[in-house]
MILO-535391 format. One record per residue: residue number from 0; y, z, x of N, C-alpha, C in turn. Coordinates in steps of 0.02 Angstrom, whole numbers, plus 50000, padded with zeros to 5 digits. Last residue first. Example, Ala and Ser with C-alpha at 12.3 -4.5 7.8 and 13.67 -1.06 7.14 Angstrom:
[pt 1; [49888; 50354; 50642]; [49947; 50357; 50684]; [50002; 50394; 50645]]
[pt 0; [49716; 50390; 50660]; [49775; 50390; 50615]; [49835; 50390; 50660]]
This chain:
[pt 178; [56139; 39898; 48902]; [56060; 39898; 48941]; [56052; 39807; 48949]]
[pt 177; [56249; 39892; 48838]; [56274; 39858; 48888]; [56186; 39860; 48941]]
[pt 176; [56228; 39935; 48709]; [56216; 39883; 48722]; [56256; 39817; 48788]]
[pt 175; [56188; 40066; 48763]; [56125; 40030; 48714]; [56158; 39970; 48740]]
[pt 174; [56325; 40120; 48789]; [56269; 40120; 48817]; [56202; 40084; 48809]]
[pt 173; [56362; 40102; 48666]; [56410; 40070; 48718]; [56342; 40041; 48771]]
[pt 172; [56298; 40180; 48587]; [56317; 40125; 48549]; [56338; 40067; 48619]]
[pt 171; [56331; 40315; 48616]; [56282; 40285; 48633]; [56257; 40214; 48601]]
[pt 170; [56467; 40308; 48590]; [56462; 40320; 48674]; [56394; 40268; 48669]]
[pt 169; [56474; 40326; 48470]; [56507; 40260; 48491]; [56483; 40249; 48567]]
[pt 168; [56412; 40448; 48448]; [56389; 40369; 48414]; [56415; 40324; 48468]]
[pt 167; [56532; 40512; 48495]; [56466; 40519; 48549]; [56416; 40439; 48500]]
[pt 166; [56617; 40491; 48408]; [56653; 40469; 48475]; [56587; 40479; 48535]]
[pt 165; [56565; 40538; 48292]; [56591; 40459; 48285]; [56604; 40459; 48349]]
[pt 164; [56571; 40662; 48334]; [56499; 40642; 48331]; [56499; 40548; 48322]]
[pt 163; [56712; 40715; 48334]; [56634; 40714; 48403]; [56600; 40657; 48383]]
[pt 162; [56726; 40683; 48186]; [56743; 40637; 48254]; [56728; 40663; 48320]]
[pt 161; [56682; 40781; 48124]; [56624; 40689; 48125]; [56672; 40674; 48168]]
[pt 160; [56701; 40908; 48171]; [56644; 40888; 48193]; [56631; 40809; 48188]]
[pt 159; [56832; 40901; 48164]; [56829; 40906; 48209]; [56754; 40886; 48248]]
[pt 158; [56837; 40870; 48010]; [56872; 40848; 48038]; [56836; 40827; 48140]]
[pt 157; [56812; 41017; 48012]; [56756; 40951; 47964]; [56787; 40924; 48036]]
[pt 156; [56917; 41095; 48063]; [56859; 41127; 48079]; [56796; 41026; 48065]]
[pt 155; [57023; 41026; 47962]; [57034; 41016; 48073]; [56939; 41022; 48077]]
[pt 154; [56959; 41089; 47835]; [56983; 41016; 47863]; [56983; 41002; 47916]]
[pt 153; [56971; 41225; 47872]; [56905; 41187; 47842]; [56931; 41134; 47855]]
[pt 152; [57109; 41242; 47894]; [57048; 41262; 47944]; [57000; 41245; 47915]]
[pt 151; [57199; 41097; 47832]; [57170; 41185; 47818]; [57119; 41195; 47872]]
[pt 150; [57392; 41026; 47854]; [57302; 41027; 47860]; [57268; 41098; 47839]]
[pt 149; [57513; 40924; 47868]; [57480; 40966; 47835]; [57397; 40953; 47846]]
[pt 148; [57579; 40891; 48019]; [57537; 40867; 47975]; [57486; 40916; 47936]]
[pt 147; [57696; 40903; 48130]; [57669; 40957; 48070]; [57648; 40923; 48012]]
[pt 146; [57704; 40814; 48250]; [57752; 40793; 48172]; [57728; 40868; 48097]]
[pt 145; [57645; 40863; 48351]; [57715; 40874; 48332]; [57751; 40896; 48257]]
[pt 144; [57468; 40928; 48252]; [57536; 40886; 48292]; [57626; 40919; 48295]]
[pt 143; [57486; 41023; 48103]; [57431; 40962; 48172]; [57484; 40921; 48182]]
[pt 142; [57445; 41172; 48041]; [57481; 41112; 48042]; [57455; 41057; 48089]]
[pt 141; [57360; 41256; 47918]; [57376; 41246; 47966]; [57414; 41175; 47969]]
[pt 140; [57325; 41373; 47767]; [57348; 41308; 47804]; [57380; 41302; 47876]]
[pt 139; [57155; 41416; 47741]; [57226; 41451; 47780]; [57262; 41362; 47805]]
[pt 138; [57026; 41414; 47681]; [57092; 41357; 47626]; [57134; 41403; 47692]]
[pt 137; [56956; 41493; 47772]; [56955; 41426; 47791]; [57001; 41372; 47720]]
[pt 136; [56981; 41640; 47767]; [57011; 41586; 47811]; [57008; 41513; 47804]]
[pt 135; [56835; 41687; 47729]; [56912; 41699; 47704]; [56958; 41652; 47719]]
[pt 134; [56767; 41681; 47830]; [56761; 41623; 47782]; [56834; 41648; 47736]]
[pt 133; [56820; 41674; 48000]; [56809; 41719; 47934]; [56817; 41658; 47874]]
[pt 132; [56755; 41599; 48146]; [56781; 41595; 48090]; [56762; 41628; 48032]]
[pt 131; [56662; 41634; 48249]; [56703; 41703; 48227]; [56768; 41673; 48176]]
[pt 130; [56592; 41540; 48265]; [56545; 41607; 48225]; [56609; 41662; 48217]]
[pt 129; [56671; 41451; 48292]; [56642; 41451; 48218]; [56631; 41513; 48217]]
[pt 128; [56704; 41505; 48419]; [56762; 41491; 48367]; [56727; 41484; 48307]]
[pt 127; [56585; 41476; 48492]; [56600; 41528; 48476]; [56660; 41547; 48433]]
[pt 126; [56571; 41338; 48457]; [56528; 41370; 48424]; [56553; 41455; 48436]]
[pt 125; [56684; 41285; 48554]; [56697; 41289; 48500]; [56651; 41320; 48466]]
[pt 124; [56628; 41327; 48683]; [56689; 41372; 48662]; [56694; 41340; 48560]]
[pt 123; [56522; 41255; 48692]; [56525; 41316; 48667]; [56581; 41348; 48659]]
[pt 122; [56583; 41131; 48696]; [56547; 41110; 48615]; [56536; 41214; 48620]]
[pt 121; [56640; 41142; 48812]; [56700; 41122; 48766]; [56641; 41137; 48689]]
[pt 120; [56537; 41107; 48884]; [56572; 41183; 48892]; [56617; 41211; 48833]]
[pt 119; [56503; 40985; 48859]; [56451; 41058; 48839]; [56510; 41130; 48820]]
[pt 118; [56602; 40921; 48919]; [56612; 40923; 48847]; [56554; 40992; 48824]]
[pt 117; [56556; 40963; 49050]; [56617; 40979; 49051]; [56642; 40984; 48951]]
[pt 116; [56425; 40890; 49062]; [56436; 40969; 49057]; [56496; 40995; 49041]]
[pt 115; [56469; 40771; 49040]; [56426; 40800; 48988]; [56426; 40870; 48982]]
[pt 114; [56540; 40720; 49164]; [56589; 40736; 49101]; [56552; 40765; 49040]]
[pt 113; [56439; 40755; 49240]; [56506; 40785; 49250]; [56523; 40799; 49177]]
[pt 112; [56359; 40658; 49207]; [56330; 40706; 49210]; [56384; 40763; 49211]]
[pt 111; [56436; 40519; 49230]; [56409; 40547; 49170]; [56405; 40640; 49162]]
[pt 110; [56526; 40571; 49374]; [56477; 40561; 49352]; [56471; 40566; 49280]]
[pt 109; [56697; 40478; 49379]; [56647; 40550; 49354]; [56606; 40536; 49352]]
[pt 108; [56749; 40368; 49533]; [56741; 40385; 49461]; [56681; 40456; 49427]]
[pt 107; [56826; 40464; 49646]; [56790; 40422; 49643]; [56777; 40445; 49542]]
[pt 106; [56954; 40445; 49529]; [56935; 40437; 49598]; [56903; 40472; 49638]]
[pt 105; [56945; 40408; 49354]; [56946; 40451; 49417]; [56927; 40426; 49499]]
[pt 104; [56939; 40342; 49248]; [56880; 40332; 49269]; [56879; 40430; 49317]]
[pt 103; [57039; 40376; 49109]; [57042; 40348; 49170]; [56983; 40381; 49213]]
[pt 102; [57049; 40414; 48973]; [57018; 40346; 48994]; [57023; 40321; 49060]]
[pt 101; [57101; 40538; 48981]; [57038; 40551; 48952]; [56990; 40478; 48955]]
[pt 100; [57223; 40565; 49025]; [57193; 40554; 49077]; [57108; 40531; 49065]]
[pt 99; [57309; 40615; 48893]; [57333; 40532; 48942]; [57269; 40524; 48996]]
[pt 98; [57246; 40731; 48887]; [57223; 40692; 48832]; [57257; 40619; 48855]]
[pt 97; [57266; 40826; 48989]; [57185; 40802; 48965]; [57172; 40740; 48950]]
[pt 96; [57413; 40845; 48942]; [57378; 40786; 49023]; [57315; 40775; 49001]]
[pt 95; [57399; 40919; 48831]; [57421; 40860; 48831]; [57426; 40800; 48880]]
[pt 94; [57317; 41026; 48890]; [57295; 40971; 48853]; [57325; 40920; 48838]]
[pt 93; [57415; 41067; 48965]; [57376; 41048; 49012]; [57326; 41009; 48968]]
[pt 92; [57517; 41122; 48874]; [57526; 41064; 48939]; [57471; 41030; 48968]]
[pt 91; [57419; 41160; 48717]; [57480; 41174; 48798]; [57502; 41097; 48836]]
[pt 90; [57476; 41151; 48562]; [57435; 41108; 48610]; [57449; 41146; 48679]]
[pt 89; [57475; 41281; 48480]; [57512; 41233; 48470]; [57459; 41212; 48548]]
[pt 88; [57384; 41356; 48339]; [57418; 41342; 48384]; [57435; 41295; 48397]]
[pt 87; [57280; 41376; 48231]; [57367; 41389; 48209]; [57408; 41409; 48284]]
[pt 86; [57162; 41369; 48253]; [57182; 41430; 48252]; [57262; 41442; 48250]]
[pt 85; [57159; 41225; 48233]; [57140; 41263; 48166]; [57149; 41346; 48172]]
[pt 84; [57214; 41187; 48347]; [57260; 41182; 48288]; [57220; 41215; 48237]]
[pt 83; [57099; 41200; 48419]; [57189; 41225; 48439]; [57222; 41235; 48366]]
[pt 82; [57037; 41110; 48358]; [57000; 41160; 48353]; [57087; 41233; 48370]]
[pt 81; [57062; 40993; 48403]; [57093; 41009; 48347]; [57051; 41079; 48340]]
[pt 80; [57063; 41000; 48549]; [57127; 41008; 48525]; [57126; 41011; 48453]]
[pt 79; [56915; 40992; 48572]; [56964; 41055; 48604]; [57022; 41076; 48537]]
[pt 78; [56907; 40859; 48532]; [56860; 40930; 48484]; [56912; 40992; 48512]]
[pt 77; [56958; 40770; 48587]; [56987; 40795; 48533]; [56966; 40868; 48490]]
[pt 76; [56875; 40831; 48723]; [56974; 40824; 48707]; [56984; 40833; 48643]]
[pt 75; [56743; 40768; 48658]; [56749; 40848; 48714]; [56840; 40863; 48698]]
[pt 74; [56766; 40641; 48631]; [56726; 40689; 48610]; [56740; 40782; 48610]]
[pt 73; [56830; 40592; 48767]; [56870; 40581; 48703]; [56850; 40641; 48656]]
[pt 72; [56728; 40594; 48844]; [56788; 40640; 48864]; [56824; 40625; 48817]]
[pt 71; [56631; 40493; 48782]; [56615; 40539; 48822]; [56669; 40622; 48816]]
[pt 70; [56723; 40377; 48786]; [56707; 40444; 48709]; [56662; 40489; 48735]]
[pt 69; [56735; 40356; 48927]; [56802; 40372; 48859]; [56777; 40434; 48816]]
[pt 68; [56623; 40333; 48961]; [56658; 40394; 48990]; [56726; 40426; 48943]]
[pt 67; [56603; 40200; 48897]; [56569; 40262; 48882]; [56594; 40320; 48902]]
[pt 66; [56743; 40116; 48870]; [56702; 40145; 48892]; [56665; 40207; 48880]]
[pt 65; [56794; 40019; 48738]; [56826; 40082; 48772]; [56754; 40106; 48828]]
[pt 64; [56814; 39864; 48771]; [56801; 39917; 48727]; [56792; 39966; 48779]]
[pt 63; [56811; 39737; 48858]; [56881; 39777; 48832]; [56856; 39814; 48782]]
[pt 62; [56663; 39702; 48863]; [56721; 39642; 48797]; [56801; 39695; 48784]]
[pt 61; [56640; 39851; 48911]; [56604; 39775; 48879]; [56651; 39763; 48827]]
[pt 60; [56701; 39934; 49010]; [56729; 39914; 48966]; [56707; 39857; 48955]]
[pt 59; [56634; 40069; 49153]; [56638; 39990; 49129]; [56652; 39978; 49058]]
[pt 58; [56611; 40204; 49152]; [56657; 40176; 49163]; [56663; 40109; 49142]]
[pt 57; [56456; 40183; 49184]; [56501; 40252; 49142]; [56559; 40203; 49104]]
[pt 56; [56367; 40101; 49233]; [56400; 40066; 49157]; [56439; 40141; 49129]]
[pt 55; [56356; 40135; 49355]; [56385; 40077; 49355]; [56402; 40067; 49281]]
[pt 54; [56233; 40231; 49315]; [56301; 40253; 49330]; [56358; 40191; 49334]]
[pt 53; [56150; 40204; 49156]; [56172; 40192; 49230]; [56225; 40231; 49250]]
[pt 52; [56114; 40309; 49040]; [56150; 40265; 49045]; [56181; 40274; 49126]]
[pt 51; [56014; 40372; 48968]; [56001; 40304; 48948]; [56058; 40271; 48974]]
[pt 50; [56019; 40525; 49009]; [55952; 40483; 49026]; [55939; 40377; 49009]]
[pt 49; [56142; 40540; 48948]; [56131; 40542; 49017]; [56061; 40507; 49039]]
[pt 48; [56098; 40527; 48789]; [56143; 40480; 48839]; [56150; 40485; 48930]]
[pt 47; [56043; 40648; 48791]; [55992; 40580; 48763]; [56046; 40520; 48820]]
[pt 46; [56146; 40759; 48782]; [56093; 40743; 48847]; [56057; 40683; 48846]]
[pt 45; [56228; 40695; 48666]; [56255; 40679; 48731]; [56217; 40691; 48778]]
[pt 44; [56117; 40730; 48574]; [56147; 40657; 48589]; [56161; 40642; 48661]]
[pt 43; [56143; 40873; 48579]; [56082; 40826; 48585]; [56094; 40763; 48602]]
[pt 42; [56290; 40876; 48526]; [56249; 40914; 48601]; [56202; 40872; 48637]]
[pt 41; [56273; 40811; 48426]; [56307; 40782; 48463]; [56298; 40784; 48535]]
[pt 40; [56209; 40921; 48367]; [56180; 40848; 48361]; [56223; 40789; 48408]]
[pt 39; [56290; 41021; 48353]; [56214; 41036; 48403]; [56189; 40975; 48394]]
[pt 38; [56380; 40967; 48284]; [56406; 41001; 48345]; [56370; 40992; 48387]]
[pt 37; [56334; 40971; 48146]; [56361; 40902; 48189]; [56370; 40945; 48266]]
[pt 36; [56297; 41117; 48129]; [56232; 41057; 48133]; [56253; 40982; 48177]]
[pt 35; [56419; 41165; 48119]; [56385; 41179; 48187]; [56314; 41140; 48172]]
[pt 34; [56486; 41094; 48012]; [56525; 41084; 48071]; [56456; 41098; 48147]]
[pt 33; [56378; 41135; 47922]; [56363; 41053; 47927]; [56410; 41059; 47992]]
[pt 32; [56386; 41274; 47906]; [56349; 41261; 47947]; [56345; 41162; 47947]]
[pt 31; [56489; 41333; 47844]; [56528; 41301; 47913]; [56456; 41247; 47948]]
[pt 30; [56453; 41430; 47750]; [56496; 41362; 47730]; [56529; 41312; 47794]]
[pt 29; [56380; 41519; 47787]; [56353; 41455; 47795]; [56393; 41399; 47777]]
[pt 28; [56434; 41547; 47988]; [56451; 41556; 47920]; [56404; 41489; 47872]]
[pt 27; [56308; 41605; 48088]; [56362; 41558; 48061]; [56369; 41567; 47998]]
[pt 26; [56192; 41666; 48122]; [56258; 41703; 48156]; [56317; 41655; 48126]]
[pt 25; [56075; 41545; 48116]; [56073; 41597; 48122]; [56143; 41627; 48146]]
[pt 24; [56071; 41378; 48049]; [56081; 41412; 48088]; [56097; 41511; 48119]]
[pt 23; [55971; 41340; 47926]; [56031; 41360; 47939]; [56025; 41399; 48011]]
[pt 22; [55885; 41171; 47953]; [55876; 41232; 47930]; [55967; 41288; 47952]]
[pt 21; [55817; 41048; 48016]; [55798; 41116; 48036]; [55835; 41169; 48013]]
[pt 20; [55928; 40930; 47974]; [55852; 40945; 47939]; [55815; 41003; 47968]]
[pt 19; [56029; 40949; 48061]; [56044; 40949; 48009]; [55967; 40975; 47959]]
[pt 18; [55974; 40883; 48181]; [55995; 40962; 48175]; [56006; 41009; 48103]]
[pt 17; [55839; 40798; 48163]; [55896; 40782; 48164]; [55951; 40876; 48154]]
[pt 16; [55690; 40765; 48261]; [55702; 40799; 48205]; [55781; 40829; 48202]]
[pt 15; [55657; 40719; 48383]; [55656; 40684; 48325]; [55667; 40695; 48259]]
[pt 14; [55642; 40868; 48458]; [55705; 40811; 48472]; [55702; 40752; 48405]]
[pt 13; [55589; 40995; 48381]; [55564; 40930; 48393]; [55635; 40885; 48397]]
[pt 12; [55673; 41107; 48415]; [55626; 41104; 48401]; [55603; 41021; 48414]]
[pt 11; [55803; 41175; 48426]; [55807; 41106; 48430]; [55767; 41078; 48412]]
[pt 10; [55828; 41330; 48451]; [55861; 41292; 48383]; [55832; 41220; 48387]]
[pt 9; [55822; 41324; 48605]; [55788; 41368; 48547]; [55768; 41351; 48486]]
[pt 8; [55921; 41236; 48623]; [55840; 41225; 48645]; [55804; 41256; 48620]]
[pt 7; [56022; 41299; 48605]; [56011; 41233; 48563]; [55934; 41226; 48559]]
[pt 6; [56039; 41475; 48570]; [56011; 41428; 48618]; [56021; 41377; 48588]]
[pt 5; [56159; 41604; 48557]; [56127; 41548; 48528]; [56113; 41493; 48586]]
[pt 4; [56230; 41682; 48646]; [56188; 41729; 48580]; [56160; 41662; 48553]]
[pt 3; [56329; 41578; 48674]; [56324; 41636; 48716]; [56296; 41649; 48630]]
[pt 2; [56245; 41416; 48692]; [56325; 41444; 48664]; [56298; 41532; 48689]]
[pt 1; [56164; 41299; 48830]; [56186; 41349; 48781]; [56238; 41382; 48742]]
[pt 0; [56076; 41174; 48890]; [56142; 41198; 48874]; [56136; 41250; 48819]]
């Protein structure tokens, strides 16, 4: 998987070596670079999870907890939508279906492999939103949600990366211990 002008695979070097500990990323702001270190670690993650998890356990809910396919597509949804909001927009329609449909399996249910490329797609549109966040910008207040919940594009932006990365944890958390 790639962002357009930046490889991961390029950038990734030894898989055992955490994104964060290789160094600044090249074309990013650096006050952004912990958002695009969680980003490319989540990336990573989420291919690690295709190789460790059946197809019979996407979907499946051990003890009523959310399924892997959840934070799978939970990951990918919320990252979209607060990323929406740090450019001081408002949600459309079609994220607000995203986001009721983001625990339902599907008919026939998604491959893993589906919903990984589909959040990929979602982790480059947002790396191309970092690199063209102006650091000027980031105290700019923005709002979130209906209810206009005060927020700043450094906040949504943080914000946006530990809950990927809390919602791909949790994936491979699911996965581990439904082996």
């Amino acid at each position: 998987m790639s962002c357009a002008r930046f490889s991961v695979r390029e950038y990734s070097g030894l898989m055992t070596t955490e994104a964060w500990q290789r160094g600044p990323v090249p074309g990013f702001e650096p006050l952004l670079m912990p958002v695009v270190h969680a980003l490319i670690q989540a990336r990573e993650d989420l291919e690690r999870l295709i190789t460790i998890a059946p197809p019979e356990h996407v979907w499946r809910r051990p003890g009523g907890a959310a399924s892997i396919g959840f934070h799978v597509r939970h990951a990918g949804g919320a990252l979209d939508r607060l990323l929406t909001y740090a450019r001081g927009e408002a949600l459309s329609e079609a994220q607000r279906a995203a986001l009721k449909a983001e625990a339902e399996p599907g008919d026939p249910p998604a491959p893993l492999a589906a919903v990984v490329t589909d959040v990929g797609h979602i982790i480059d549109a947002a790396m191309d939103q970092l690199r063209a966040t102006p650091r000027d910008s980031l105290i700019d207040d923005r709002t979130v949600g209906r209810a206009g919940l005060p927020a700043t594009v450094l906040g949504l932006l943080f914000h946006a990366a530990e809950h990927t990365t809390r919602h791909v944890g949790q994936a491979l958390t699911t996965a581990l211990v439904q082996r």
